[in-house]
Each structure stands twice: as structure tokens, then as C-alpha cells.
C-alpha positions, 0 to 999 in steps of 0.5 A: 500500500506504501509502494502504491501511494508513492507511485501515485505521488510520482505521478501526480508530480508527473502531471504537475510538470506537464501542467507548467509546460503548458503555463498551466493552461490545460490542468483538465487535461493534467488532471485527467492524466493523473487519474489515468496514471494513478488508476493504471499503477494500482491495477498493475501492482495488483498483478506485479511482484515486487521487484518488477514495482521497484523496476517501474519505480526507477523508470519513472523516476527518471523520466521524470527527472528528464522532464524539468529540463524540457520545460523551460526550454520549451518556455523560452523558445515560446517566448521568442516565438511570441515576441520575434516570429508572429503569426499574421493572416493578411487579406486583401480585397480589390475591385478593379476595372478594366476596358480588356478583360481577356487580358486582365485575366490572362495577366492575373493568371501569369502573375499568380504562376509566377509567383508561386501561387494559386487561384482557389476560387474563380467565377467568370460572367462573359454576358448574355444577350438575352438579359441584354447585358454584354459587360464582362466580369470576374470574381476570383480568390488568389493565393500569393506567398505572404512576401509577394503579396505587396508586389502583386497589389502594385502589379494588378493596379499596374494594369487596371483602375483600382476603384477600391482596397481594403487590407486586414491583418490578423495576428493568430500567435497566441492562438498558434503557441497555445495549439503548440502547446497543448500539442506538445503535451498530449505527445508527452501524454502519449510517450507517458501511456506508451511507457504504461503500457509496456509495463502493463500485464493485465488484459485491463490494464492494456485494454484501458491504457489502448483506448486512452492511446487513442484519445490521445493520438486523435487530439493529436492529429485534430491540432496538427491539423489545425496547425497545418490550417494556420500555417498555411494561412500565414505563409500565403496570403488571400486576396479577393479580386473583383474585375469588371469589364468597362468602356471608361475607367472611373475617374479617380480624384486625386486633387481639388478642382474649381467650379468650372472645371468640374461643370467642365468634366461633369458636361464632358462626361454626360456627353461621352455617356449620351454618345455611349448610349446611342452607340450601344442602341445602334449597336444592339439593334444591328446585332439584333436586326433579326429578332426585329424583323422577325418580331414585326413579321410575327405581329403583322402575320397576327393583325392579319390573320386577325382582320382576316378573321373579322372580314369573315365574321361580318360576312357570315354575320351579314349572310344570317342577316339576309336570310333571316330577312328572306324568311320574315319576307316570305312568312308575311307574303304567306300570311297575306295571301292566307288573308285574302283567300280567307276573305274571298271565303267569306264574300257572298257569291254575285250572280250577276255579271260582274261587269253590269253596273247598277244604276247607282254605280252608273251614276 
């Protein structure tokens, strides 16, 4: 019982150390470890005689005699790391313009190849005449070496109009120490369980220390990984460019100016606009000459075959008129003669010669 609580002292002074190699900044973590060292030492001496405990006593014992000269020279390189070697994300955003657009993005791509870099997003629009928009434009996300990034901003200005720029620079070093560091303390959690582990004769103790093994070494992978993700972020920077294809640049005040040059330039440039805008209608409509011509034959097909339409009905509507008057003339001619043949009926029959007046009527 004394050998176990003077294992579990060992460790416990083994966790304290770990504790302030990361400038006490992962004491769950520590403490999780002492557990797990305090747990697996009594298990094992369930299971081991005495001369194997006083063996794992003396191995302990020197590496954790090792251990305190690690620890400050791992402090002093963080200190140096914090005060002379900062980690800084830099990204830039442009919108620029341009009046040739094929030869922005041809430069653009040769820039970023020679400089060692990469495009890692790109959309391009190259127009459409049926949302009757012919202007070109381009959004692209480039990847530069940190050290050419300032080349690549003047570069891109060379060839374009910059119209607007934004810089923002992140400084990611304590986030970067502190992964560093509670990096470096599960890989000497690691080494720790490693050494349990050849020790350990129970299946429970190696079924137990192979599954902490596993925890361990898969926070392991997730901060190197995370540490990767830094690096590169600090070595390459980000810049998102956003071209346009335009017929004048924008102009760019760079100095004051009198009344009367701005009436000036302000005049000229409502004329260049005016002169713009007839040149584009007379250029859209010649290119689009087919499509008028056929729209206008489309319409008058359809005025014609509406008039066409209404010729008939008037015609059909005249022919029903007709007949209908026909028939009413007919049934009345027929009703008059039913009359009068209804009246001779009932006059009486004249014996005499009709033709021989009476002395009245001669009179």
C-alpha cells in the first residue's frame, strides 16, 4: 500500500510538470492524466511482484527527472516565438476595372504562376444577350506567398483602375503557441501511456491504457491539423479580386478642382455617356436586326390573320342577316295571301255579271 501511494505521488508530480509546460493552461487535461496514471499503477501492482514495482519505480523516476529540463526550454523558445516570429493572416480585397478583360485575366493568371501561387476560387460572367447585358466580369480568390503579396497589389493596379482596397491583418500567435502547446503535451501524454503500457500485464490494464492511446493520438492529429490550417494561412496570403469589364475607367480624384472645371468634366462626361448610349442602341439593334424583323413579321402575320378573321365574321354575320330577312319576307307574303283567300271565303257569291253596273254605280 506504501509502494502504491508513492507511485501515485510520482505521478501526480508527473502531471504537475506537464501542467507548467503548458503555463498551466490545460490542468483538465493534467488532471485527467493523473487519474489515468494513478488508476493504471494500482491495477498493475495488483498483478506485479515486487521487484518488477521497484523496476517501474526507477523508470519513472527518471523520466521524470528528464522532464524539468524540457520545460523551460520549451518556455523560452515560446517566448521568442511570441515576441520575434508572429503569426499574421493578411487579406486583401480589390475591385478593379478594366476596358480588356481577356487580358486582365490572362495577366492575373501569369502573375499568380509566377509567383508561386494559386487561384482557389474563380467565377467568370462573359454576358448574355438575352438579359441584354454584354459587360464582362470576374470574381476570383488568389493565393500569393505572404512576401509577394505587396508586389502583386502594385502589379494588378499596374494594369487596371483600382476603384477600391481594403487590407486586414490578423495576428493568430497566441492562438498558434497555445495549439503548440497543448500539442506538445498530449505527445508527452502519449510517450507517458506508451511507457504504461509496456509495463502493463493485465488484459485491463492494456485494454484501458489502448483506448486512452487513442484519445490521445486523435487530439493529436485534430491540432496538427489545425496547425497545418494556420500555417498555411500565414505563409500565403488571400486576396479577393473583383474585375469588371468597362468602356471608361472611373475617374479617380486625386486633387481639388474649381467650379468650372468640374461643370467642365461633369458636361464632358454626360456627353461621352449620351454618345455611349446611342452607340450601344445602334449597336444592339444591328446585332439584333433579326429578332426585329422577325418580331414585326410575327405581329403583322397576327393583325392579319386577325382582320382576316373579322372580314369573315361580318360576312357570315351579314349572310344570317339576309336570310333571316328572306324568311320574315316570305312568312308575311304567306300570311297575306292566307288573308285574302280567307276573305274571298267569306264574300257572298254575285250572280250577276260582274261587269253590269247598277244604276247607282252608273251614276
Amino acid at each position: 500500500m506504501k509502494k502504491i501511494r508513492s507511485r501515485v505521488a510520482v505521478l501526480m508530480l508527473l502531471g504537475v510538470m506537464l501542467c507548467s509546460f503548458v503555463a498551466c493552461g490545460y490542468s483538465s487535461d493534467t488532471a485527467m492524466s493523473e487519474t489515468i496514471y494513478g488508476d493504471s499503477f494500482m491495477m498493475s501492482n495488483q498483478s506485479s511482484n515486487h521487484k518488477e514495482s521497484n523496476e517501474s519505480y526507477d523508470m519513472i523516476t527518471e523520466e521524470m527527472d528528464g522532464a524539468p529540463a524540457e520545460a523551460p526550454m520549451s518556455d523560452s523558445s515560446t517566448g521568442a516565438d511570441v515576441t520575434t516570429n508572429r503569426k499574421l493572416i493578411r487579406t486583401v480585397t480589390m475591385e478593379v476595372e478594366t476596358e480588356a478583360f481577356e487580358t486582365m485575366m490572362t495577366n492575373v493568371e501569369n502573375k499568380v504562376s509566377s509567383m508561386g501561387g494559386y487561384i482557389e476560387h474563380a467565377y467568370t460572367y462573359n454576358g448574355s444577350a438575352y438579359s441584354n447585358s454584354a459587360r464582362r466580369y470576374a470574381e476570383m480568390t488568389v493565393r500569393v506567398p505572404d512576401s509577394e503579396l505587396e508586389t502583386f497589389v502594385e502589379q494588378v493596379a499596374g494594369f487596371s483602375n483600382v476603384v477600391s482596397k481594403t487590407t486586414s491583418t490578423e495576428d493568430i500567435t497566441l492562438e498558434y503557441v497555445d495549439t503548440e502547446g497543448l500539442r506538445d503535451m498530449y505527445l508527452a501524454e502519449e510517450q507517458s501511456l506508451l511507457a504504461l503500457l509496456e509495463k502493463a500485464e493485465s488484459v485491463e490494464d492494456i485494454s484501458y491504457l489502448t483506448s486512452q492511446l487513442s484519445q490521445v493520438r486523435y487530439n493529436i492529429e485534430n491540432l496538427e491539423s489545425r496547425l497545418l490550417k494556420y500555417d498555411d494561412l500565414v505563409e500565403y496570403a488571400t486576396i479577393h479580386l473583383y474585375i469588371e469589364e468597362v468602356e471608361v475607367y472611373t475617374p479617380v480624384v486625386t486633387e481639388e478642382k474649381t467650379f468650372g472645371e468640374e461643370i467642365k468634366d461633369g458636361f464632358t462626361a454626360s456627353l461621352q455617356d449620351i454618345w455611349n448610349s446611342v452607340v450601344n442602341f445602334v449597336k444592339n439593334t444591328i446585332i439584333n436586326l433579326p429578332y426585329i424583323i422577325r418580331f414585326f413579321v410575327v405581329v403583322g402575320l397576327i393583325i392579319l390573320a386577325i382582320r382576316l378573321i373579322i372580314v369573315i365574321i361580318k360576312k357570315v354575320i351579314k349572310k344570317n342577316r339576309a336570310k333571316k330577312v328572306a324568311t320574315q319576307n316570305h312568312t308575311n307574303v304567306q300570311a297575306v295571301a292566307v288573308k285574302n283567300e280567307a276573305e274571298t271565303a267569306q264574300k257572298p257569291e254575285n250572280t250577276k255579271n260582274p261587269d253590269v253596273k247598277t244604276g247607282e254605280e252608273a251614276k
